[in-house]
SEMINU-117838 format. One record per residue (C-alpha): residue number from 1; residue in three letters; x, y, z. Coordinates in pm, whole numbers, m for minus. Each point is the difference from the previous one (the first is absolute). Layout:
N
+-----+-----+--------+--------+--------+
!   i !  aa !     px !     py !     pz !
+-----+-----+--------+--------+--------+
! NUM ! ala !      X !      Y !      Z !
...
+-----+-----+--------+--------+--------+
***
This chain:
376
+-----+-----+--------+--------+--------+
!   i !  aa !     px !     py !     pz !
+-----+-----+--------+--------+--------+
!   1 ! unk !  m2580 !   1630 !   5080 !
!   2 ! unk !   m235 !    271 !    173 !
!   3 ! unk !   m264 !    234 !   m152 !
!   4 ! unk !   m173 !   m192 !   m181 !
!   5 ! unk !   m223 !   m343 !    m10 !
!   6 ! unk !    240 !   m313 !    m85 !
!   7 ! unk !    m65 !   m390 !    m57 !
!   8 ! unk !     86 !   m201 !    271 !
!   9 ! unk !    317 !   m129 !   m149 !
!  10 ! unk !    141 !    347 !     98 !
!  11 ! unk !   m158 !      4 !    359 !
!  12 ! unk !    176 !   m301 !     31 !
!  13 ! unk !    331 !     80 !   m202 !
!  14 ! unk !     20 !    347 !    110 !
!  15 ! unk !    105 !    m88 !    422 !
!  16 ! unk !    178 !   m216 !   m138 !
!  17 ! unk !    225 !    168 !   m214 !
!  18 ! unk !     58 !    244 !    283 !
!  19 ! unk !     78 !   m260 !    263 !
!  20 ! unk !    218 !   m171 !   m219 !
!  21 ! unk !    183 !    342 !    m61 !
!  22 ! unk !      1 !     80 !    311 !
!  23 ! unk !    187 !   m348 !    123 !
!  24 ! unk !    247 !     95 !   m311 !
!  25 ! unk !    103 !    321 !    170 !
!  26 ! unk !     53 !   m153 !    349 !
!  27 ! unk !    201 !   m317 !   m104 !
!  28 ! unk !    228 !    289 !   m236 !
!  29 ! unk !      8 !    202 !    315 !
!  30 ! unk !    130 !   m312 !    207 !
!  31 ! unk !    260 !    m60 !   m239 !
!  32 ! unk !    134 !    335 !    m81 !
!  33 ! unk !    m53 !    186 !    312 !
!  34 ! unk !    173 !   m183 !    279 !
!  35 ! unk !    266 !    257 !     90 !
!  36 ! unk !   m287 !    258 !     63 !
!  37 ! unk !   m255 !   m184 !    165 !
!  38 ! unk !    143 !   m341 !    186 !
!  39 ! unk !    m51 !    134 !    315 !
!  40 ! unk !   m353 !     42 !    m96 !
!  41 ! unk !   m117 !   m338 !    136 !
!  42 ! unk !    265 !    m59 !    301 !
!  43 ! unk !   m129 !     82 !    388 !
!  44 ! unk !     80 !    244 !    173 !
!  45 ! unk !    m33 !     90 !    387 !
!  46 ! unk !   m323 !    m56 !    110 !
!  47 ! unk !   m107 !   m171 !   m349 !
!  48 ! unk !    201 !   m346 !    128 !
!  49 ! unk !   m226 !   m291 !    133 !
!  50 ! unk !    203 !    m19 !    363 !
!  51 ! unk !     55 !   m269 !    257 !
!  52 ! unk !   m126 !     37 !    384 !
!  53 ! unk !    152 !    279 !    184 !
!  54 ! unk !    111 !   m251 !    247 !
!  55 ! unk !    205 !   m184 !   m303 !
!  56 ! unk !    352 !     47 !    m21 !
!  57 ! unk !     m6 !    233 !   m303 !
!  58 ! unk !   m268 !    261 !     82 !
!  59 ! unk !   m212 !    206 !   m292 !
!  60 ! unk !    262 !   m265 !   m258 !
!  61 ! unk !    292 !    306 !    130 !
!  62 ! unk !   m203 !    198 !   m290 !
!  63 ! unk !    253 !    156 !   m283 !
!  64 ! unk !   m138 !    394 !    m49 !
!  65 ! unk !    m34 !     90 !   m351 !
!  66 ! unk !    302 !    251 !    m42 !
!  67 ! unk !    240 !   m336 !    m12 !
!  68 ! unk !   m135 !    m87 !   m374 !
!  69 ! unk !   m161 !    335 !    m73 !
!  70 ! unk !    174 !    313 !     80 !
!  71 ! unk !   m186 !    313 !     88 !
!  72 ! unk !    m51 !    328 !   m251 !
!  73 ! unk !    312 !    145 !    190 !
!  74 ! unk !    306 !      6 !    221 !
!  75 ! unk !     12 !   m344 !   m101 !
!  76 ! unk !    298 !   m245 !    153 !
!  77 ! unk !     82 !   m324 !   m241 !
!  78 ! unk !    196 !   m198 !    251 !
!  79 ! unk !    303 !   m223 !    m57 !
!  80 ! unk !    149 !   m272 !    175 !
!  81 ! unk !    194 !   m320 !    m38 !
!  82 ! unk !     21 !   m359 !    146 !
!  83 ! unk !    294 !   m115 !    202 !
!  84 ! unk !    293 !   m129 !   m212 !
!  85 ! unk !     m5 !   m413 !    m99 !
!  86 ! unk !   m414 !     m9 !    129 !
!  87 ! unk !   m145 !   m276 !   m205 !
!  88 ! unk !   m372 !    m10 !    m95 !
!  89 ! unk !   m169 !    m27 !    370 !
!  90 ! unk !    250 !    215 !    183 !
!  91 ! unk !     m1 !    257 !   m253 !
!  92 ! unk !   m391 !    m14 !    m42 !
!  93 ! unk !      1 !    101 !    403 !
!  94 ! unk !    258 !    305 !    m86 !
!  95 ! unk !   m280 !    106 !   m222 !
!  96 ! unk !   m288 !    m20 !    200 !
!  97 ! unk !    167 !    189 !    257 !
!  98 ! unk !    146 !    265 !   m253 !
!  99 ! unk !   m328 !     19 !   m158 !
! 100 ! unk !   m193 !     67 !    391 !
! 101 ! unk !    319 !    293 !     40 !
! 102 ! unk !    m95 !    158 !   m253 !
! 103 ! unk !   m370 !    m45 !    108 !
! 104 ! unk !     99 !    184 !    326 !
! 105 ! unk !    212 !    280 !   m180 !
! 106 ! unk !   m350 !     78 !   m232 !
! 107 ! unk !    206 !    m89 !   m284 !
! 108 ! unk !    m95 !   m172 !   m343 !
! 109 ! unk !    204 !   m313 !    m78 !
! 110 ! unk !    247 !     41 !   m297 !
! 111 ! unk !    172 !   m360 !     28 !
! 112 ! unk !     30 !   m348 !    m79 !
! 113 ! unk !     m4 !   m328 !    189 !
! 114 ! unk !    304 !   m161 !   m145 !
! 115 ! unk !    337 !   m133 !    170 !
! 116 ! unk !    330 !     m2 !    m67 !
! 117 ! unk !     79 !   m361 !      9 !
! 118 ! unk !   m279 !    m80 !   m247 !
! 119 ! unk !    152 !    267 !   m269 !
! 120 ! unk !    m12 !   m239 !   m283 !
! 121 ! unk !   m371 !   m110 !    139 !
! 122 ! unk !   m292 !    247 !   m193 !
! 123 ! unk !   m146 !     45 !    369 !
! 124 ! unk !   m150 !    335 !    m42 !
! 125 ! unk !   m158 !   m142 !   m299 !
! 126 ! unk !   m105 !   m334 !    167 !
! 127 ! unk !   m178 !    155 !    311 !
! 128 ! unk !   m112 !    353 !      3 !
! 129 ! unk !    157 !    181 !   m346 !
! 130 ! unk !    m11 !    353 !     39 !
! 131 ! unk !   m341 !      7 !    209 !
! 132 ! unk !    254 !    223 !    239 !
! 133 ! unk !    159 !    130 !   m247 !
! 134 ! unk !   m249 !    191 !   m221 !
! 135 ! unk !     57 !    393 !     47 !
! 136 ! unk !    296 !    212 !   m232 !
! 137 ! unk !    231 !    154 !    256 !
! 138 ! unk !    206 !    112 !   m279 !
! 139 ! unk !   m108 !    413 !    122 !
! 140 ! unk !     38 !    m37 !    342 !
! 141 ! unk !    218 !    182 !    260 !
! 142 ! unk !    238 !   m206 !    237 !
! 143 ! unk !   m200 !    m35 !    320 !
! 144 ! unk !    101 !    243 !    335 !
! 145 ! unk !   m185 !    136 !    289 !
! 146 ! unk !   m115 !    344 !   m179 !
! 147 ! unk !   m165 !   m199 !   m228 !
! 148 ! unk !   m306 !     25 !    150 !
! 149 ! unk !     21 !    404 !     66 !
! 150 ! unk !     14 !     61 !   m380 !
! 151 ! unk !   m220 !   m273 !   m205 !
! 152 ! unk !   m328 !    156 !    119 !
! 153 ! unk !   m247 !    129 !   m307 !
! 154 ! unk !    239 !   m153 !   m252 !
! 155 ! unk !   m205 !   m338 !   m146 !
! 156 ! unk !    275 !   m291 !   m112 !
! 157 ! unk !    249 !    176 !    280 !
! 158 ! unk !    188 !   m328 !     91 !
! 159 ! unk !    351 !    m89 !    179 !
! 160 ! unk !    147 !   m389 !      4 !
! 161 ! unk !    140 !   m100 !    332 !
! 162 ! unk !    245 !   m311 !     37 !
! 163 ! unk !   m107 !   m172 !    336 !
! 164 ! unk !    306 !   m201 !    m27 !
! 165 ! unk !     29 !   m356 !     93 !
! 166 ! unk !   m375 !   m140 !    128 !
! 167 ! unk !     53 !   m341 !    273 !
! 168 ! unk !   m204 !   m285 !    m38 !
! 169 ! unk !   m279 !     12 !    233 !
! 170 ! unk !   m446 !    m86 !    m56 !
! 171 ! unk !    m80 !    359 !    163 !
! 172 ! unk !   m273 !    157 !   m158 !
! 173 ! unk !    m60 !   m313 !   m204 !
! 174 ! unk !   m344 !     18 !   m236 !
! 175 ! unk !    m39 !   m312 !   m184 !
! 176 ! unk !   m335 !     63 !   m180 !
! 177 ! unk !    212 !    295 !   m184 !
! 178 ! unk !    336 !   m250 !    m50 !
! 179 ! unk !   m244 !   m234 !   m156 !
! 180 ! unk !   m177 !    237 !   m219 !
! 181 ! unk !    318 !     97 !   m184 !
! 182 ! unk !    158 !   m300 !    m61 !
! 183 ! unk !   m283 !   m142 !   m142 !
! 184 ! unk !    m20 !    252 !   m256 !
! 185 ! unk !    295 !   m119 !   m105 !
! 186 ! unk !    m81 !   m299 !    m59 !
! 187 ! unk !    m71 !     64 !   m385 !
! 188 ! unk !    416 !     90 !    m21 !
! 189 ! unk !    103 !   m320 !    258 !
! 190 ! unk !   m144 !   m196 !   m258 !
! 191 ! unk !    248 !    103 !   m304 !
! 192 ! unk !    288 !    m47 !    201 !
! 193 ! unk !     41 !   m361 !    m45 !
! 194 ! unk !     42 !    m28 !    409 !
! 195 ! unk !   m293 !   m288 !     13 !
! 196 ! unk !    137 !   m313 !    114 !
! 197 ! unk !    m48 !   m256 !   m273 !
! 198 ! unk !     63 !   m269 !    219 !
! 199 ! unk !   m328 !      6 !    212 !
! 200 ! unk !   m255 !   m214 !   m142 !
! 201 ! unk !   m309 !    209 !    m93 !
! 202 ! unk !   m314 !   m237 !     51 !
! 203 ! unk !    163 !    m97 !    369 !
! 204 ! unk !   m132 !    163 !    312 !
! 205 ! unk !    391 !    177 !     89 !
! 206 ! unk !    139 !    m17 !    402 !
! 207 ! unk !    328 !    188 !     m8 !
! 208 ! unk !    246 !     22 !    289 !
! 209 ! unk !    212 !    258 !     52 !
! 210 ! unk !    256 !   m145 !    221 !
! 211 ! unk !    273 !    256 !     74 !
! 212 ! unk !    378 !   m129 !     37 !
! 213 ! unk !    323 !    170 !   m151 !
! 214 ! unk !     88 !    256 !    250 !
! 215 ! unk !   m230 !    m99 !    287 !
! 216 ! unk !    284 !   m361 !      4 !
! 217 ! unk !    256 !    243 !    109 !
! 218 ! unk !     17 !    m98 !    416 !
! 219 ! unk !    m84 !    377 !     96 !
! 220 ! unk !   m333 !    m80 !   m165 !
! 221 ! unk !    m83 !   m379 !     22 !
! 222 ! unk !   m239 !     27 !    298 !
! 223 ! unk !   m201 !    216 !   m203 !
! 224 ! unk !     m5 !   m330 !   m283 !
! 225 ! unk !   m322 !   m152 !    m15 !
! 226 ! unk !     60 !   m393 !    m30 !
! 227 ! unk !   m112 !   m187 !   m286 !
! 228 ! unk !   m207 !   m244 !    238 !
! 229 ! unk !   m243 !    313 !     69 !
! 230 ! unk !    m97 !     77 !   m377 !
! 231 ! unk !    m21 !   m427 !    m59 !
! 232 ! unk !   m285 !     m8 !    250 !
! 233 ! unk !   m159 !    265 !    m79 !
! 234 ! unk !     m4 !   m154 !   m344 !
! 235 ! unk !   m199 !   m306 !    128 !
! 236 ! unk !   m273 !    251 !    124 !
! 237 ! unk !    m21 !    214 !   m283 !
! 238 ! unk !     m7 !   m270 !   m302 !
! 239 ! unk !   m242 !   m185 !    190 !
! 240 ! unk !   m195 !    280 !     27 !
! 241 ! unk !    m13 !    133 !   m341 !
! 242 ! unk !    m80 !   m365 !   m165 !
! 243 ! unk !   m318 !     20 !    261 !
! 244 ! unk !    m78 !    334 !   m126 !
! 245 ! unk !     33 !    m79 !   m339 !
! 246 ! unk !    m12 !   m359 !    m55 !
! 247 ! unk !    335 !   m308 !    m75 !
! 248 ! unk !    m42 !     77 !   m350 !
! 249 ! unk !    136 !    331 !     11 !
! 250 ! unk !    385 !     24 !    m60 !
! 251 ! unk !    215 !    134 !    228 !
! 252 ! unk !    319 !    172 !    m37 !
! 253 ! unk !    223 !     58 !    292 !
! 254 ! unk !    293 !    268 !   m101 !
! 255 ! unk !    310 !     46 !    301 !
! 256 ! unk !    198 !    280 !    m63 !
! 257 ! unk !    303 !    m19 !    229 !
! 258 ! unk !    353 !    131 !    m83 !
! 259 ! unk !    237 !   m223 !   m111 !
! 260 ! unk !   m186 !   m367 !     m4 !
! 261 ! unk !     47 !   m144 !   m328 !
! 262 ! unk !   m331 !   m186 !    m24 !
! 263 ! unk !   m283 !    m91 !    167 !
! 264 ! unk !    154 !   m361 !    163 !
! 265 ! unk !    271 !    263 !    131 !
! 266 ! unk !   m132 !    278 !    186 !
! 267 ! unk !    275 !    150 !    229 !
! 268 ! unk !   m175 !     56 !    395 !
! 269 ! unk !    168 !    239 !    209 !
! 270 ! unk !    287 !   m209 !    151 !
! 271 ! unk !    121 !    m31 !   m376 !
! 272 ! unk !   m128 !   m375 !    m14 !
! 273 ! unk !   m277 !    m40 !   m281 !
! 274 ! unk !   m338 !   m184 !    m16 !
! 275 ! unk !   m196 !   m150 !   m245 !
! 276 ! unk !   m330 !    157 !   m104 !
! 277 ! unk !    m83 !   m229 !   m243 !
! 278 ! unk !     30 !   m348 !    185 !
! 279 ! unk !   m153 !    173 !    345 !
! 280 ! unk !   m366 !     99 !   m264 !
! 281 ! unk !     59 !   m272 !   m168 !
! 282 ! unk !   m350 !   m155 !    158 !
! 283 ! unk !   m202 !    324 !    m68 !
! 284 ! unk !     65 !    m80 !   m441 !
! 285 ! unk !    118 !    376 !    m38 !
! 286 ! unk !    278 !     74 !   m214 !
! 287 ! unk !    265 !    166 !    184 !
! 288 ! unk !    260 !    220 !   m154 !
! 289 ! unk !    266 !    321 !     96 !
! 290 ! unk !    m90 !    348 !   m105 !
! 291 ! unk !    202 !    220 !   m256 !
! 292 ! unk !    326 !    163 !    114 !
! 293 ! unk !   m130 !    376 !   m116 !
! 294 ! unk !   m141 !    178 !    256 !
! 295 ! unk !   m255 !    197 !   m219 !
! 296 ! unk !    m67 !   m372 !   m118 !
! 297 ! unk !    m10 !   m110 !    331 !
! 298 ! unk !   m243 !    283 !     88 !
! 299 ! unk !   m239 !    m60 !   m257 !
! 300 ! unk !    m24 !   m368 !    122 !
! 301 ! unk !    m70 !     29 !    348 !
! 302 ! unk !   m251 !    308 !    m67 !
! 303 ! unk !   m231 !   m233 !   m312 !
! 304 ! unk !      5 !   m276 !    269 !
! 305 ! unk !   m316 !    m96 !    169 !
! 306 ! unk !    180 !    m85 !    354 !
! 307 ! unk !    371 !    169 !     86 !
! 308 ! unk !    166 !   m136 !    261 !
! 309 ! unk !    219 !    306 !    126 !
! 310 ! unk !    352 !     55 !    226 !
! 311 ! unk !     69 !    279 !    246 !
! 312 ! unk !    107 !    232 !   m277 !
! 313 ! unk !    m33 !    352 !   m229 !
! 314 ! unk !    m19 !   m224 !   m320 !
! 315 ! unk !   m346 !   m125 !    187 !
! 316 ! unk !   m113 !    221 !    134 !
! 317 ! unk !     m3 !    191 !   m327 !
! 318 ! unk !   m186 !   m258 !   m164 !
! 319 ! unk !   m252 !    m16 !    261 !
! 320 ! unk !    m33 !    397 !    m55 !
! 321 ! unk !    m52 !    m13 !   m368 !
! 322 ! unk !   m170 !   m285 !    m99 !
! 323 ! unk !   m362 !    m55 !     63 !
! 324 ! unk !    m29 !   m392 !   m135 !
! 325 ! unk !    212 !   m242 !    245 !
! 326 ! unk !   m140 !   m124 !    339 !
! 327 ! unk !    341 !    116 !    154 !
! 328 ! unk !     52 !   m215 !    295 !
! 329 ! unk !    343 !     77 !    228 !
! 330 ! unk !    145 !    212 !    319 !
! 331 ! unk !    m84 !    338 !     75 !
! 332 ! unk !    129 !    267 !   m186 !
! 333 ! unk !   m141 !    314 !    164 !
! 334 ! unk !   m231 !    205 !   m207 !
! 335 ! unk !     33 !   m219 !   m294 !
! 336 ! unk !   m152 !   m313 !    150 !
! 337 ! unk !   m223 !    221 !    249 !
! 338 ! unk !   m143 !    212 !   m247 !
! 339 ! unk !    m94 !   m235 !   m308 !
! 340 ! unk !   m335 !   m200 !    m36 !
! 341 ! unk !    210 !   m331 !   m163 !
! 342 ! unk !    241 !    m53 !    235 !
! 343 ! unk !     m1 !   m287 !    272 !
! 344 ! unk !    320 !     66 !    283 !
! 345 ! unk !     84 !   m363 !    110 !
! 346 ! unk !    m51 !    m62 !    426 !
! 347 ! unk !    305 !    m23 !    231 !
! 348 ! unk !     46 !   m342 !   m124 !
! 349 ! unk !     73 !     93 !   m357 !
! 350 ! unk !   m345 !   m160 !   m125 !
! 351 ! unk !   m356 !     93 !    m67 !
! 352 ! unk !   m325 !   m213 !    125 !
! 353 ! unk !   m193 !   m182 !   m232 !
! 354 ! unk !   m324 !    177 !     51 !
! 355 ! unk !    187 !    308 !     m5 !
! 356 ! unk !    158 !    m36 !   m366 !
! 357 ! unk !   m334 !   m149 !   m150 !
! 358 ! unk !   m188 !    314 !    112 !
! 359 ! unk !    273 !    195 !   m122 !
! 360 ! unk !     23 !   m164 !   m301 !
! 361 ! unk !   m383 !     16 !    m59 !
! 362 ! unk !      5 !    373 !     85 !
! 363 ! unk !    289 !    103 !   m252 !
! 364 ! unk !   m226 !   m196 !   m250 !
! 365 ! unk !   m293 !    168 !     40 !
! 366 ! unk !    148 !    319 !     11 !
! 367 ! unk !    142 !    m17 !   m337 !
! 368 ! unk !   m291 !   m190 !   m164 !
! 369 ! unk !   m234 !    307 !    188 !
! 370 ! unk !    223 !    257 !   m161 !
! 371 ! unk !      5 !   m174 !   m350 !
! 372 ! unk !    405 !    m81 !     m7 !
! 373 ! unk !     16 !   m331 !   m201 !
! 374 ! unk !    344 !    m45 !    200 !
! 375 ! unk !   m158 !   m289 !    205 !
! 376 ! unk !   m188 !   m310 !   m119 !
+-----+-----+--------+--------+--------+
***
């Protein structure tokens, strides 16, 4: 369209056609180019938005780029697994602390988060896929110490080392990056059926997470939280929510607790049960029990508005991943610490009034500043 005079129809269709062309070539480029350039829009190192020094998770414990992208040479892919029987939160901490290994090591992850005791669960597909996972190893030498001496000037050069079995711990804990990947997987959580039908849709969602099963064994019961706690702090945070948003907004309360049948029979930590539905009966919510998956389960408490956590991996790992929820519980070291939507209860189990209104209002705001339609 240059050299020469032209009508205004092509001044104007001309751009056009080239910005239109040149959207075309970066949506095919999204969509066929992820292996090659995913890490494009991650952070890295000094590109992540960090907390206070004085915080308890200084510069966010920043991931260097070697984990996801390895070097031109003498590159390390490193290996390592979760302890044997870890469920979802207990085998999510393996992984961070496998991943911040390999971190230390200058080595480029070549794993998956994924557990054992989940083996007919698609986990890898339902949280992170093969965002760790994305290099061929299939050329590769088996890792040793002269490694190093002989990879120089050879680009590709790589060696896998096995790290062997990681232990669950938050060190080196980053969850801007955590939340990055798993939410580009959201497109693939979505085809795996794991979305709870039973949470009503138009309903403004409070999900408990109230953790029983092996914490009733008597080596573990003074670690229980009682049901009494999470029932008060229900008559703050409903209260709350319908002055936020107004009575005619429905409310969905969802308890998740191991082994209570339904809602009117929620088992507490002496093994006596309670019922939810007669105690919130005055509040006009509709009160029900969660789903007995755990990826289910999962995928309940982290679309929630307001979760209502226990002292445990399964909650903390929710709190680490999922940016919607007002997560409001005890403190679970970097994961409550470290995230801008979590609330850790006071020595009395409970939150002040003022204190979970601002909160509330901030988490709002945040996510209505940053465009998520999430929130109301």
């Amino acid at each position: 369209c240059k050299g020469r005079p032209v009508s205004i129809f092509f001044r104007v269709f001309c751009p056009m056609l080239a910005f239109f062309g040149h959207l075309l070539i970066l949506l095919v480029n999204q969509g066929l180019c992820h292996s090659v350039a995913h890490v494009k829009h991650l952070t890295f190192g000094d590109d992540v938005n960090c907390p206070s020094k004085a915080s308890r998770c200084p510069d966010c414990q920043k991931w260097p780029k070697h984990l996801l992208v390895p070097p031109e040479e003498c590159i390390v892919y490193g290996q390592f697994g979760a302890q044997p029987g870890a469920d979802i939160g207990h085998a999510f901490m393996c992984f961070n602390y496998g991943l911040w290994q390999l971190m230390q090591a200058g080595a480029t992850a070549h794993t998956q988060y994924s557990s054992t005791k989940m083996k007919n669960k698609p986990m890898v597909e339902y949280f992170f896929g093969d965002w760790f996972r994305t290099h061929n190893i299939s050329g590769c030498v088996q890792y040793n110490e002269t490694f190093h001496e002989t990879c120089r000037g050879h680009p590709g050069s790589c060696a896998v080392r096995n790290f062997g079995m990681a232990m669950a711990s938050d060190r080196g804990l980053n969850i801007v990056m955590f939340r990055q990947l798993f939410e580009a997987q959201e497109h693939v959580r979505k085809t795996l059926g794991y979305a709870w039908p039973g949470v009503d849709r138009s309903a403004l969602t409070v999900s408990l997470h109230i953790r029983r099963d092996d914490i009733l064994q008597p080596r573990y019961q003074n670690r229980a939280v009682p049901n009494f706690v999470y029932m008060s702090l229900l008559n703050r945070v409903i209260p709350a929510l319908q002055q936020k948003f107004g009575n005619v907004v429905p409310i969905h309360v969802v308890v998740n607790a191991q082994g209570s049948p339904n809602a009117s029979a929620i088992i507490d930590y002496d093994k006596n049960y309670s019922d939810f539905k007669a105690a919130l009966k005055h509040h006009k919510v509709v009160v029900s029990t969660g789903p007995d998956d755990p990826l289910q389960a999962f995928s309940v408490i982290c679309n929630s508005h307001v979760a209502l956590l226990s002292g445990s991996s399964f909650s903390a790992t929710a709190i680490i991943l999922c940016k919607k929820p007002l997560f409001i519980g005890p403190s679970l070291g970097k994961a409550t610490s470290c995230s801008s939507n979590a609330l850790i209860w006071n020595k009395n189990r409970s939150v002040g009034e003022e204190e979970l209104t601002s909160y509330i209002h901030h988490v709002v705001g945040r996510h209505r500043r940053a465009g998520y339609s999430g929130w109301r």
